[in-house]
N, C-alpha and C positions, 0 to 999 in steps of 0.2 A: 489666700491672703484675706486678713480681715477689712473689714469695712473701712475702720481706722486708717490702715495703710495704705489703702488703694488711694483714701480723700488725699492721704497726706501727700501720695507722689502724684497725686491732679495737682494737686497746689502746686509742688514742687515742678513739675514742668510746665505748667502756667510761670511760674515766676522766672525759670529759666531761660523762656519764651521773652517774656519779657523784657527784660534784662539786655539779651541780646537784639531787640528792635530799639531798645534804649541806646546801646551803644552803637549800633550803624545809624541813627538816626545825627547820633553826635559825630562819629565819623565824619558824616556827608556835611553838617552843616558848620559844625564849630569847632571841631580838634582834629583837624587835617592828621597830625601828626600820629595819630594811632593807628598800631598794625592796624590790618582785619585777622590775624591770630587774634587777636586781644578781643577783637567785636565779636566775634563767633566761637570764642574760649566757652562760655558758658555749653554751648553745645555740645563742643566735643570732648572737654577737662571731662566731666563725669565716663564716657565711655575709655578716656585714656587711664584714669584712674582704675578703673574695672579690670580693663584687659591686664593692667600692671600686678594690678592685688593678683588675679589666676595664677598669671606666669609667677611670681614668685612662690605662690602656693605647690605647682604643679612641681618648680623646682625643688623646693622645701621637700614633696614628697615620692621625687626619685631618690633625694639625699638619703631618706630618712629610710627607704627601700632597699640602698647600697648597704646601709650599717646592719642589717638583718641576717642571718642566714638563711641560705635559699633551701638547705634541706636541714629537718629537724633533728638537735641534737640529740644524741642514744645515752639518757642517762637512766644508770640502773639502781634504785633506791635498796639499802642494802639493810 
């Protein structure tokens, strides 16, 4: 990973970090009314999104495994 990318997901989990002390902060003191889903999203959305992109990947490429044949065809160039 380059230099670039590594600073960029410091920041990025700095601000995620963030974010979510922002929002339990307001939880506690001024919007009773908000999940803690909502105050701890920042956290976990990124890992949900991940695991989601996989599985649709992983299923994409059994799909795409089925449409193939499994022994090669015998063609004879005439």
């Amino acid at each position: 990973m380059s230099v670039d990318k590594k600073r960029l997901m410091k920041h990025l989990h700095r601000y995620l970090i963030a974010l979510t002390v922002v929002l339990a902060v307001l939880k506690l003191t001024l919007w009773h009314s908000l999940s803690w889903w909502w105050v701890f999203a920042p956290i976990y959305a990124p890992i949900v999104f991940t695991v989601t992109l996989l599985l649709f990947a992983v299923i994409a490429a059994m799909i795409a495994g089925k449409n193939t044949p499994d022994e090669p065809m015998d063609m004879e160039i005439e």
